[in-house]
C-alpha positions as CSV (number, residue, x, y, z in Angstrom):
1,X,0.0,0.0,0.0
2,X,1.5,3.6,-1.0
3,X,1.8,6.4,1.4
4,X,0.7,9.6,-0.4
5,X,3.1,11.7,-0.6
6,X,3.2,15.2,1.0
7,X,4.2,18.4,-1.1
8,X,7.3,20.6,1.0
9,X,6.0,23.3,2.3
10,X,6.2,26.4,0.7
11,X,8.7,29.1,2.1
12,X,7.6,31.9,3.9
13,X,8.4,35.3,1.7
14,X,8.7,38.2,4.6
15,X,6.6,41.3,2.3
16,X,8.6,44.3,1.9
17,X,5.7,46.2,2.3
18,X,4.9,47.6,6.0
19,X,1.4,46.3,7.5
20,X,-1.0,48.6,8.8
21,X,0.0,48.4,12.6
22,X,-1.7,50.4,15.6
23,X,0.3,53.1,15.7
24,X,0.0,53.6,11.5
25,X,-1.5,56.8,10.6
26,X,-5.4,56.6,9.3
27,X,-6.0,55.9,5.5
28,X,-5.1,59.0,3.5
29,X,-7.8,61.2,3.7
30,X,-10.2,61.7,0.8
31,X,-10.3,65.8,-0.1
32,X,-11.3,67.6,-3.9
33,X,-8.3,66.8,-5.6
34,X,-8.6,70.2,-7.9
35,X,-6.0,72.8,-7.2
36,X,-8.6,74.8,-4.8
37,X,-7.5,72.1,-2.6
38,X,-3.8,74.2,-2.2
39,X,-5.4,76.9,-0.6
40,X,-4.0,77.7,2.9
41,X,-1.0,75.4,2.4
42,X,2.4,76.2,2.2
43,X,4.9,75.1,-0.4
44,X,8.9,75.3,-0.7
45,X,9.9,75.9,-3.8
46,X,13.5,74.8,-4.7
47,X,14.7,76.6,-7.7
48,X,11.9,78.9,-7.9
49,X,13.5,81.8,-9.1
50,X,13.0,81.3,-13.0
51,X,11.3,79.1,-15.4
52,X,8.8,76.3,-14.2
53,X,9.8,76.7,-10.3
54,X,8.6,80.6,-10.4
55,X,5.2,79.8,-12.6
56,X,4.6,77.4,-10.1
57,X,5.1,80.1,-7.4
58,X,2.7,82.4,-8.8
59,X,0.3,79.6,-9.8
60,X,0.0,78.6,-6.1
61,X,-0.3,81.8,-5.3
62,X,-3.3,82.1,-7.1
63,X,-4.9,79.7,-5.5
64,X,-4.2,80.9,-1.9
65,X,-1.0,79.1,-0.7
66,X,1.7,80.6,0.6
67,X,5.5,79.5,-0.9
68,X,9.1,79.7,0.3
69,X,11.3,80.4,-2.5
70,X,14.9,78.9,-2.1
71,X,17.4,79.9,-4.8
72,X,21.5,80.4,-4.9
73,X,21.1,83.9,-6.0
74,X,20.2,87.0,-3.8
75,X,19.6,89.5,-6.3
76,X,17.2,86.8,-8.6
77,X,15.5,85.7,-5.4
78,X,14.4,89.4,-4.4
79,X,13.1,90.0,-8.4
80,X,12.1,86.9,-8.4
81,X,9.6,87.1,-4.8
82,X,8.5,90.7,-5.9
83,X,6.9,89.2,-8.8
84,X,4.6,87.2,-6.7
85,X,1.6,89.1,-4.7
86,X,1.7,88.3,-0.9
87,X,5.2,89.5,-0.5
88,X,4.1,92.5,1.9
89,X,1.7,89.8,3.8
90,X,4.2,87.1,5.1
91,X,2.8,84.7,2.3
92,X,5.9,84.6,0.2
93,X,9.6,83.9,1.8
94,X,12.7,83.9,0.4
95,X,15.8,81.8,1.0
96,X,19.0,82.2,-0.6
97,X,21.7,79.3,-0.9
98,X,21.9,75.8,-2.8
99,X,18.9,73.8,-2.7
100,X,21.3,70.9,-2.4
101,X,22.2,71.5,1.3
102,X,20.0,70.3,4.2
103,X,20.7,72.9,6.0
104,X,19.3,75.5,3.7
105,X,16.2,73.6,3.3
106,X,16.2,73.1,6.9
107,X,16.0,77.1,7.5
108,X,13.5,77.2,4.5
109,X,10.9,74.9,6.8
110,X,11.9,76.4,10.3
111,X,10.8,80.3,8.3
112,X,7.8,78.7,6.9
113,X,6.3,77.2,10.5
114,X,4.9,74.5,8.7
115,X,5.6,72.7,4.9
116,X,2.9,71.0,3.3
117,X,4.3,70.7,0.0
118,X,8.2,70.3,-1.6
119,X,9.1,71.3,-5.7
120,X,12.5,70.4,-6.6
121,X,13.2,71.9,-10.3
122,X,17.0,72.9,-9.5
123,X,20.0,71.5,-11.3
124,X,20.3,71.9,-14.9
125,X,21.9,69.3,-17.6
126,X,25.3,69.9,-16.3
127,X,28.1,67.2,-18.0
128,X,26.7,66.9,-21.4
129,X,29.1,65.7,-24.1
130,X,30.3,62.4,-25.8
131,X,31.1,59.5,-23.4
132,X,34.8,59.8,-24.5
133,X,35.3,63.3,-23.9
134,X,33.8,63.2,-20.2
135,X,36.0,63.4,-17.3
136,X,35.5,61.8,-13.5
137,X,34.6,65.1,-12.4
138,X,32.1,66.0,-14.8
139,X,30.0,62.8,-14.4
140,X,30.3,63.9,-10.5
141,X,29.5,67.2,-11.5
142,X,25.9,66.0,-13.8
143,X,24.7,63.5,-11.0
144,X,25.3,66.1,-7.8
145,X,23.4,68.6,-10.2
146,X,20.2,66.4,-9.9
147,X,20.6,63.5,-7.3
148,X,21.9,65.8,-4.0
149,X,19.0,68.2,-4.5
150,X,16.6,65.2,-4.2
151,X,18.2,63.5,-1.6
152,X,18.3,66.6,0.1
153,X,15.1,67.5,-0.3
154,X,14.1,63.7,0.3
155,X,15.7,63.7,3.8
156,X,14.3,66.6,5.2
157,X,10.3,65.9,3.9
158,X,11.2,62.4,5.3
159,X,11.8,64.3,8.5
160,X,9.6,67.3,8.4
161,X,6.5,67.1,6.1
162,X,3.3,66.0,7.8
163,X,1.1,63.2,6.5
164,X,-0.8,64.3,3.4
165,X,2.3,66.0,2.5
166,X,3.9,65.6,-1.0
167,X,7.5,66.1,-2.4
168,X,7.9,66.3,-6.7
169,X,11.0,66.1,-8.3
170,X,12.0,67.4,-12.2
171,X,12.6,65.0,-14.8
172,X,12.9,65.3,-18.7
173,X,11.1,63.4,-21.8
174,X,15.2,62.4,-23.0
175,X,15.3,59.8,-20.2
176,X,12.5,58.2,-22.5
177,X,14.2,58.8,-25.9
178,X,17.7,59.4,-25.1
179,X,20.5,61.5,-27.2
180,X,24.2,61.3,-28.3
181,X,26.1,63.3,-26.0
182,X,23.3,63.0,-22.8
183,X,24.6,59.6,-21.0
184,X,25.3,61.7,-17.8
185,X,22.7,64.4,-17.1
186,X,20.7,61.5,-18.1
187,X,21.8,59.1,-15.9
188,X,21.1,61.9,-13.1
189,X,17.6,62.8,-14.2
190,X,16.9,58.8,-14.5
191,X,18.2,58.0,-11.4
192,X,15.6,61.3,-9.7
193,X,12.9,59.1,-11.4
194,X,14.0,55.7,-9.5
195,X,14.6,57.6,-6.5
196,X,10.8,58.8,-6.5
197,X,9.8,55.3,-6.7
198,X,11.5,53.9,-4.1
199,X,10.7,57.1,-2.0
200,X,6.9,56.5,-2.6
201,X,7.2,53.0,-1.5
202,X,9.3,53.9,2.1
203,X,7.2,56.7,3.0
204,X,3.6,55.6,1.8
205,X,3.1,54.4,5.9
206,X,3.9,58.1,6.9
207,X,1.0,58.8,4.6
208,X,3.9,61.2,2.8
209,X,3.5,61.3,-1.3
210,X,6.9,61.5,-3.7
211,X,5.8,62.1,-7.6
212,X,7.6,63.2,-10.4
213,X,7.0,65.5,-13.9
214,X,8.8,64.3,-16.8
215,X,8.6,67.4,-18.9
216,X,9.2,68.1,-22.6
217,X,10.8,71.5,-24.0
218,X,9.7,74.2,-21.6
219,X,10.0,78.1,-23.0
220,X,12.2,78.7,-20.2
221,X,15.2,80.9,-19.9
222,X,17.3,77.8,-19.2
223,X,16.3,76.9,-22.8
224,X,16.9,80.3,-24.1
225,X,20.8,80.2,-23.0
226,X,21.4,77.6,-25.2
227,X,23.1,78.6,-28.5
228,X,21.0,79.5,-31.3
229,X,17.9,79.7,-29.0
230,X,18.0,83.4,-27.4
231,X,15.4,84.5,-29.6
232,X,11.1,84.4,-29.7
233,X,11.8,83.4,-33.9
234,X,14.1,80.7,-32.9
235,X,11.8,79.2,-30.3
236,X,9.2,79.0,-32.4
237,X,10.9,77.1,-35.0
238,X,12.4,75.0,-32.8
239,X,8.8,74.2,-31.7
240,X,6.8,74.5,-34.9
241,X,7.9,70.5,-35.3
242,X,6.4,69.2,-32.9
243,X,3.0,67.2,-32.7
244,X,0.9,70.7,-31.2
245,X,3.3,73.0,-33.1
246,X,5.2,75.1,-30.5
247,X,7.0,74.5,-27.0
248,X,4.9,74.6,-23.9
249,X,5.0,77.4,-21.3
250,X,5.9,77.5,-17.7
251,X,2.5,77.6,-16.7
252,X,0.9,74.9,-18.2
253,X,4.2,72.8,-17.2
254,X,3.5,74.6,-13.9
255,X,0.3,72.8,-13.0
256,X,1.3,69.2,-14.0
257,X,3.5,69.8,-10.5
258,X,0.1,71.3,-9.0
259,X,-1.7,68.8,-9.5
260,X,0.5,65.9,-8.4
261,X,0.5,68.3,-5.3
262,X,-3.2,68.6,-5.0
263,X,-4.4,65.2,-6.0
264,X,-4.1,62.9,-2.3
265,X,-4.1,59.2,-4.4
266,X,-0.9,60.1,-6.5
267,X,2.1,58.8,-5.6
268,X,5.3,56.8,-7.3
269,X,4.6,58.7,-10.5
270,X,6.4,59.7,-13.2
271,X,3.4,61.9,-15.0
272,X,4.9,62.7,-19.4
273,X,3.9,66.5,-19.9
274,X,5.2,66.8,-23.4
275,X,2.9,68.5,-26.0
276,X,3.2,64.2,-27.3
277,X,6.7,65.0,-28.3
278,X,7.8,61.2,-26.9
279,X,4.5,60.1,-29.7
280,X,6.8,62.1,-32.8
């Protein structure tokens, strides 16, 4: 007579995913996820002196938040604050020094009170140029431009934001469809968009949100210092190829970041705002 055999147990996985525990916070609260939702908040604003860090300054403005800008440069951070309304009030704060160092950002939450919100657009596409031609340093150079911004923003929302608060990080569309001469600003901005994952997964039982815009050419005065592109003719050919015919504006860039702030179920993502430039 046979004795039926018996399967081996299966091995216990341990999840990597914290359980719900007692001393969790409660479910992320449900709130209107429209912009409106800003109102009252406050919001730090690393590199919002130009471009798509100061539309989004003025666009949360508009909707009643207050903002912190933090930028390396005194004299753009003064032109740069008096171009928002609230100045006079209290509602917009200025911080000069590199958005890469805790400490700065540290200062910029203990003159705010109380962050609800973090934008990280600093660090430009330092280290561009073919593989062979880059040095040691420069490939430093391209991933502290990006990476020790977002760490150092990461460490101190990790630290300071309350739950329901969010943190968004800058990415660009040529992580997706990458060019010659780009392997190390590319690396960088790639690696921002790995970090917001991983950030999303380790601070989802804090109830804190990490998301990140992967935008496409931006009218920006970052865009305009490159050669051959100083000019409102030149932009618009540059533009006129693409799939709605011209580059988009800070604004409308602007509120892809707003709305990843606003909307309390986004988190881990990587949202394309592109004019369908990555479809071409």
């Amino acid at each position: 007579m046979s004795t039926p055999s018996t399967a081996p147990a299966t091995p216990t996985v341990p999840s990597t995913r914290s359980a719900p525990t007692a001393s969790s916070p409660s479910p992320m609260p449900v709130r209107t996820p429209l912009p409106s939702a800003l109102a009252g908040t406050t919001a730090v604003l690393v590199g919002g002196t130009s471009g798509i860090g100061l539309a989004a300054g003025v666009l949360l403005r508009t909707v009643g938040a207050r903002v912190v800008l933090v930028g390396r440069d005194p004299g753009r951070l003064r032109a740069a604050a008096a171009r928002l309304p609230g100045r006079a009030s209290g509602d917009v704060l200025e911080v000069a020094g590199d958005g890469g160092d805790e400490r700065v950002l540290a200062e910029a939450f203990d003159l705010a009170g109380e962050v609800d919100h973090v934008l990280v657009t600093a660090g430009g596409i330092a280290g561009a140029g073919p593989l062979a031609a880059l040095t040691a340093e420069g490939i430093r150079t391209a991933l502290d431009s990006r990476l020790q911004a977002a760490f150092a923003a990461a460490r101190i929302a990790a630290a300071r934001l309350p739950a329901g608060g969010s943190l968004t990080f800058s990415s660009g569309i040529l992580v997706a469809r990458p060019a010659p001469g780009m392997t190390a600003p590319l690396s960088a901005a790639g690696a921002v968009e790995t970090l917001t994952k991983a950030l999303a997964v380790e601070l989802a039982p804090s109830r804190r949100r990490v998301n990140a815009v992967r935008f496409g050419r931006i009218d920006t005065p970052l865009w305009r210092s490159h050669p051959g592109m100083d000019s409102d003719a030149a932009i618009a050919a540059a533009g006129a190829t693409h799939p709605l015919g011209r580059f988009g504006t800070p604004e409308e860039a602007a509120s892809a970041a707003l709305f990843l702030m606003a909307n309390p179920y986004m988190t881990g993502q990587v949202l394309t705002l592109d004019g369908g430039e990555t479809l071409a």
